[in-house]
N, C-alpha and C positions, 0 to 999 in steps of 0.2 A: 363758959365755953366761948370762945373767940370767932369772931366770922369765917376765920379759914379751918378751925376745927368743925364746925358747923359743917359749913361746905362739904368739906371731906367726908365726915359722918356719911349726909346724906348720900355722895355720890358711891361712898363702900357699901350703903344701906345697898342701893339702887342695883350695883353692880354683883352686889349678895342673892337678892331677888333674883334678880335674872338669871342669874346659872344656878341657881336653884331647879328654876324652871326648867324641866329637861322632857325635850320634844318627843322621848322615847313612846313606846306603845305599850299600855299593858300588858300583866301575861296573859289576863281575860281577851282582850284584841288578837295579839299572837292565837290563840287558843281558837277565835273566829277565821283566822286566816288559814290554821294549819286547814280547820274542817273544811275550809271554802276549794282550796288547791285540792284536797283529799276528793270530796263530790266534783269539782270540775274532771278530774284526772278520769276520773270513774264514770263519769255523764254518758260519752259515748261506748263503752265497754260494756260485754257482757258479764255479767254480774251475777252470782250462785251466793244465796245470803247462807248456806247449809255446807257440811262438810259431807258427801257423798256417803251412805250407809253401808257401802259396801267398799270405801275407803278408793275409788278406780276415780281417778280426777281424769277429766280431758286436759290430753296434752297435746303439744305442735304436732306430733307424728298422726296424732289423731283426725289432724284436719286437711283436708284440700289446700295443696300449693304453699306449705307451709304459711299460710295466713295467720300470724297473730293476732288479729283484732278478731277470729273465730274462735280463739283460745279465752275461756271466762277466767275471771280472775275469781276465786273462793274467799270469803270471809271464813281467818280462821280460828278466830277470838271473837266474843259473844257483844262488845260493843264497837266493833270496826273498826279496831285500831292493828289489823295485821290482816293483808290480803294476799294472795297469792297463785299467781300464773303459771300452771306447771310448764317450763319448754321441754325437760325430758326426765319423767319420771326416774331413772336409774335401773338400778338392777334390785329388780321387788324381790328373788330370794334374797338378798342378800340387804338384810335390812341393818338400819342405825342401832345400837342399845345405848342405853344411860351407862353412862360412865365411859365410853367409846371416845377416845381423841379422835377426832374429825377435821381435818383441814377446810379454810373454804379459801376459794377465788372471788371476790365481788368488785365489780365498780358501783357506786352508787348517786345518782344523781339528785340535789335539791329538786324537790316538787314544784317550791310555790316558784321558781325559775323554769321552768321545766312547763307549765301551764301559763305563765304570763309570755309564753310565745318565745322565749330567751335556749337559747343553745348552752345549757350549763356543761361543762365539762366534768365527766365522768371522775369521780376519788376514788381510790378502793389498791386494790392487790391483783388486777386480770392477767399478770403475768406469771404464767405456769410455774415456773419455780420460784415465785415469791406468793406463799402461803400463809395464813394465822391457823395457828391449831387452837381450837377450843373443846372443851368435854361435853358432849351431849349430855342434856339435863341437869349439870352444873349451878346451881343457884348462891355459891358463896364464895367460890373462884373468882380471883380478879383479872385474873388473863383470859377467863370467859364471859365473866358478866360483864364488864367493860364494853361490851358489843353490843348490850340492851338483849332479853329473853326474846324479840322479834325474829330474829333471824336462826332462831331453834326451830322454832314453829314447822317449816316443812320437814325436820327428819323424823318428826314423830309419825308423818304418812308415808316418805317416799324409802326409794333405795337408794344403797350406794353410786354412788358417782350422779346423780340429780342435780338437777338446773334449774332452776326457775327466777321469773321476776316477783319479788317481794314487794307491796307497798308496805310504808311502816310508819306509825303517827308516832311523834316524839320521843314521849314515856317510854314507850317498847323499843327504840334507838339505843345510841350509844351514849352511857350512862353521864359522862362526859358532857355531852350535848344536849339534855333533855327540858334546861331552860331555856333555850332559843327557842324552844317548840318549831324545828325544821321537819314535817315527812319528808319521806325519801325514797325512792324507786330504786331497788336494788336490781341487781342482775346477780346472781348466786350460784356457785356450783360448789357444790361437798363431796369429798371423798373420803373414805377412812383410813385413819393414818396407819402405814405398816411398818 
């Protein structure tokens, strides 16, 4: 091999290595940061680690001066990966069923933006007549589970036309998204489609 193949080698070798090297974070890292944004978010909130036995969650109407920060937010999956802030329970006769197309309105804000002091701007559908209809309890539908099973979670307690804020760790997101490991603070409201 000749001195300028040499060279070359080496400097391809060098240049190989190095973008090799890729400054990314694992998904164990991601995985410590979703939980980090998740416990920050939640640090100063009231916090209920139980689903209520008799299914009545406090919600905004329930509290003085409409104060949210007196509104708890409920753990409502057994390893806190789905929490949830009723702002207004709905209309309790008239509840969700499995297989019920359900519309919802959400914006939903990055977390770990959202706790690093940063103004994320809101994504979602909060424009009244721009809706998603999904199938409550749907688990093989892809025009529902595309959402992530997270944001099913409050119809199996509340009533029609219900609001609440949702926290959501990853996995239980939109299925789409669930390797960036992003939580996400939703803002939620369902109604049953007629």
């Amino acid at each position: 091999m000749n001195k300028l193949a040499q060279v070359l080698f080496v400097l391809f070798a060098g240049v190989t290595l190095l973008s090799s090297c890729d400054d990314s974070k694992s998904y164990a890292d991601l995985l410590k940061e979703e939980d980090k944004a998740m416990k920050t978010f939640l640090a100063d909130k009231i916090v209920i680690n139980e689903i209520p036995a008799d299914s009545v969650f406090i919600s905004l109407q329930d509290v003085p001066n409409n104060d949210t920060l007196a509104v708890p937010y409920y753990r409502l999956e057994p390893d806190g990966n789905v929490y949830m802030q009723v702002l207004d329970p709905g209309i309790m006769d008239d509840r969700f069923e499995k297989g019920e197309d359900v519309n919802i309105r959400f914006l939903r804000y990055d977390l770990k933006a959202l706790v690093n002091g940063e103004n994320p701007e809101g994504a979602g559908n909060s424009n009244p007549s721009d809706y998603i209809t999904i199938r409550f309890g749907e688990t093989t539908l892809p025009s529902t589970t595309q959402y992530g099973s997270g944001i099913q979670y409050p119809m199996y307690f509340l009533g029609n036309e219900c609001k609440v804020n949702l926290l959501i760790r990853a996995k239980y997101g939109f299925t789409a998204e669930t390797s960036y490991v992003l939580p996400y603070l939703y803002c939620i409201q369902y109604n049953k489609s007629k």
